[in-house]
N, C-alpha and C positions, 0 to 999 in steps of 0.2 A: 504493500500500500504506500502511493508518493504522498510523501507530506506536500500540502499545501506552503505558499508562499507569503511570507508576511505581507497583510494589507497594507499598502501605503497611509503610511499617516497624511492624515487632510490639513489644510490649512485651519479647518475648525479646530481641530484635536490640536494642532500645535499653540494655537492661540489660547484655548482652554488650559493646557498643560504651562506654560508659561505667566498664566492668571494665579493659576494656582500655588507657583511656586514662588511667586513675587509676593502673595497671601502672606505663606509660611512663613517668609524672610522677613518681611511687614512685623508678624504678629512675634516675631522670636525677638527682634530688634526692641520693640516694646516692653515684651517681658527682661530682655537684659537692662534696658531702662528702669524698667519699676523695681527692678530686684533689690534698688537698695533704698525704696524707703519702707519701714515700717508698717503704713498707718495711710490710706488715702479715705477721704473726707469729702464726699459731696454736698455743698448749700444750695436749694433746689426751694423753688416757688410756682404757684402755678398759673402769678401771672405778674406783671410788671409792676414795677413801684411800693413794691409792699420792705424794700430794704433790704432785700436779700446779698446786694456785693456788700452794704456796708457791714455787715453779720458776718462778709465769709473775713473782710479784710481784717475787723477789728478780732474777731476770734482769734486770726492765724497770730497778727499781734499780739495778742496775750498767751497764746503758745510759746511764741519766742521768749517774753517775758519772764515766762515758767522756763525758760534755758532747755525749751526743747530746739532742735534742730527744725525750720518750717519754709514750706515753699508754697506758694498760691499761683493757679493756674486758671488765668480767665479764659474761660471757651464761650461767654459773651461774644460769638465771634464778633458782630457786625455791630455792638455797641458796647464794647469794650471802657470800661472805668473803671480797673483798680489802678493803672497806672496811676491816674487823675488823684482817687482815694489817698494812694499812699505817698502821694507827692513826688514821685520818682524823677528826676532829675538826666540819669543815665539812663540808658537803653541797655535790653538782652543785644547780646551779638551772636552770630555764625564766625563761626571758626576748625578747620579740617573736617566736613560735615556734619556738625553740631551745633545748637541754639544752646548757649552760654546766659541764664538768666541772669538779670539784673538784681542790685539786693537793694530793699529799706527795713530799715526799722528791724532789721535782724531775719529780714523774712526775704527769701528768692522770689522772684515772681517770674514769669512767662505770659504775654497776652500780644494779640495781634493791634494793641496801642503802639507795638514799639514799631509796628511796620508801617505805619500812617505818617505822609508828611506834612499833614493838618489834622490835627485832635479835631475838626468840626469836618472833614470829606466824609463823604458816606460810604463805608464797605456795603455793596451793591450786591452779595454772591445767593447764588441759587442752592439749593440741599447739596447737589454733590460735592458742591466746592466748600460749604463747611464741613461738610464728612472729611472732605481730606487734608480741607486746614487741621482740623483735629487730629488726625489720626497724625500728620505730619509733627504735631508738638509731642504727641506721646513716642514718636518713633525717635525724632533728633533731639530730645530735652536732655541736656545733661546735668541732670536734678544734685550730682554727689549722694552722701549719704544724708538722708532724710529721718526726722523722728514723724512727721508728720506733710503729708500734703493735701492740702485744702481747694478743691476743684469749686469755682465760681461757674456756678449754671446759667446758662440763659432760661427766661421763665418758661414754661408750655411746657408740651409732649409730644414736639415734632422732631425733629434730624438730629439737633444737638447734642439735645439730649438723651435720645437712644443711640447715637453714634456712641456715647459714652460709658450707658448703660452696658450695649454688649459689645463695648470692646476692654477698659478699664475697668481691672480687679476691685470695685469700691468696696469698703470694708462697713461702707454706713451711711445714710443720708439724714442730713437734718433741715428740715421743710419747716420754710418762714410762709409765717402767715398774719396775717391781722387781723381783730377783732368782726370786723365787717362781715358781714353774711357772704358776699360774692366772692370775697379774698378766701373765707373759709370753704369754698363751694370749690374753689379754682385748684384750693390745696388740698382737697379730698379727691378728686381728676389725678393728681401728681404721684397723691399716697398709691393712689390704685393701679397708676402705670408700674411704680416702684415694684406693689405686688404683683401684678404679671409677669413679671418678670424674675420672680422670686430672688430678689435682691432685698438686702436689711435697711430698715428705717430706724434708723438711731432715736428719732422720737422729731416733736415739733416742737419750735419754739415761736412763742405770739410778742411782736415786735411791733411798736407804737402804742403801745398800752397807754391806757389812761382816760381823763375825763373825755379828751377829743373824740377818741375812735370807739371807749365803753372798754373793758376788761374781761377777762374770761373764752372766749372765744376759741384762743388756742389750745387752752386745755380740754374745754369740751369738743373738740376736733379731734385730739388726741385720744378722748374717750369713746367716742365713735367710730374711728379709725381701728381700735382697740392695740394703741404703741404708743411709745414713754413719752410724756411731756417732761419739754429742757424745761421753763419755765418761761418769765415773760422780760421783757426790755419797754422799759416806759420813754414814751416823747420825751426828752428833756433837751431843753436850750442848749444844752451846752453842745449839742451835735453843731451848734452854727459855727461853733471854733473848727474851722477844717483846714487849718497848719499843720497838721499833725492828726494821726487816726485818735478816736476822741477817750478810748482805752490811756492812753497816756496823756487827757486833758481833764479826763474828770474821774475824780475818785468815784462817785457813784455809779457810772459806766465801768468804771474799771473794776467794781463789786461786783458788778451784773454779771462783766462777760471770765472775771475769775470761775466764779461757778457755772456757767454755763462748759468754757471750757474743760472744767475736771467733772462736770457730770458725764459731759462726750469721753473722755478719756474713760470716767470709770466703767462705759456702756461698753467701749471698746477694748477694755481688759476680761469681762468675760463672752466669750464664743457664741459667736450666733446660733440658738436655737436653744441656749443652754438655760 
């Protein structure tokens, strides 16, 4: 019996096979990247304005505070502010095909702020092109060794943030929300993409607390939800001081986000499902 002759491989199969292995090399590149931090952290909202960068920024500040090791990663792609938040001065660079983060405040950052040559241009990109800006900061970020990195989510449940969800090992997300019913509706949307995707929710925390917006909210969100409430962050004036992230202008902010911080830590010392 004559053996048959191998079928020529087709331009599809080779295109297919060369997908796949550009994948692999993608996704390994990544994992050598993340292998040295500890701790990734996502602050996740289910819709704009409720505070959510300034939560990831002053948090990651009071990590460093705490003389953890921290980096923040805006994937805001197309409206990018922690540069703005934390005052940043220098820019991340490229160097031997690598993104070289910039540091403030004790904290590394990465965001496509550094690539804009007007803070007011509009980043203009369609889904694919945030998937692969993203996927492009995880693959060439060169973090060093980390105790903690803190991922700045853009608000919703479209590209971003599932580009993130299934590509980055998150260890936990903490979802801002504020008192208001819509804000609470938007972050019950957010909680629930989190759970289909059976990923861990560190818990919620309700930000703008107080007479203006009413109190409560966040917790009862988290009671519903049925996952941990951080606790709450009240309106206070002192946010108008924005020289500096407001964790190191005001003692009473700088109480808030102490504990918030070591609640996340202590959520994140014991293992999910435990």
């Amino acid at each position: 019996m004559t053996s048959q002759p191998p079928r020529p491989v087709s331009p599809q199969d080779r295109a297919r096979i060369e997908a796949m292995r550009k994948s692999f090399e993608q996704r390994k590149q990544i994992k050598d990247r993340l292998d040295k931090i500890k701790h990734k952290i996502a602050v996740y909202s289910g819709k704009g304005g409720v505070g959510k960068t300034t939560i990831a920024v002053n948090m990651a500040v009071m990590l460093a505070q705490q003389h953890h090791r921290v980096g923040i990663l805006d994937v805001d792609i197309d409206c990018p502010n922690v540069v703005r938040a934390l005052k940043l001065e220098q820019r991340g660079h490229m160097e031997n095909g690598a993104f070289y983060p910039a540091e403030r405040w004790g904290v590394k950052v990465m965001s496509t702020g550094f690539f804009q040559e007007k803070e007011d241009e509009a980043i203009i990109f369609r889904g694919p092109m945030i998937h692969n800006t993203i996927l492009q900061f995880l693959q060439m970020t060169d973090w060093g060794d980390l105790d903690y990195l803190v991922v700045d989510l853009p608000p919703g449940t479209s590209d971003a943030a599932l580009t993130i969800m299934q590509t980055l090992p998150v260890d936990g997300f903490v979802v801002v929300t504020t008192p208001q019913e819509l804000a609470m509706v938007d972050a019950l949307r957010s909680i629930n993409m989190i759970k289909k995707l059976n990923l861990r929710i560190l818990g919620v925390v309700e930000n703008f607390s107080g007479d203006m917006f009413g109190v409560g909210g966040g917790e009862a969100l988290a009671g519903r939800a049925e996952v941990p409430y951080l606790g709450k962050l009240e309106m206070r004036k002192d946010y108008r001081d924005d020289t500096k992230p407001t964790v190191l202008a005001s003692k009473s902010v700088h109480k808030e986000y102490e504990a918030l911080a070591t609640r996340v830590k202590d959520l994140l010392a014991v293992p999910a499902g435990a």
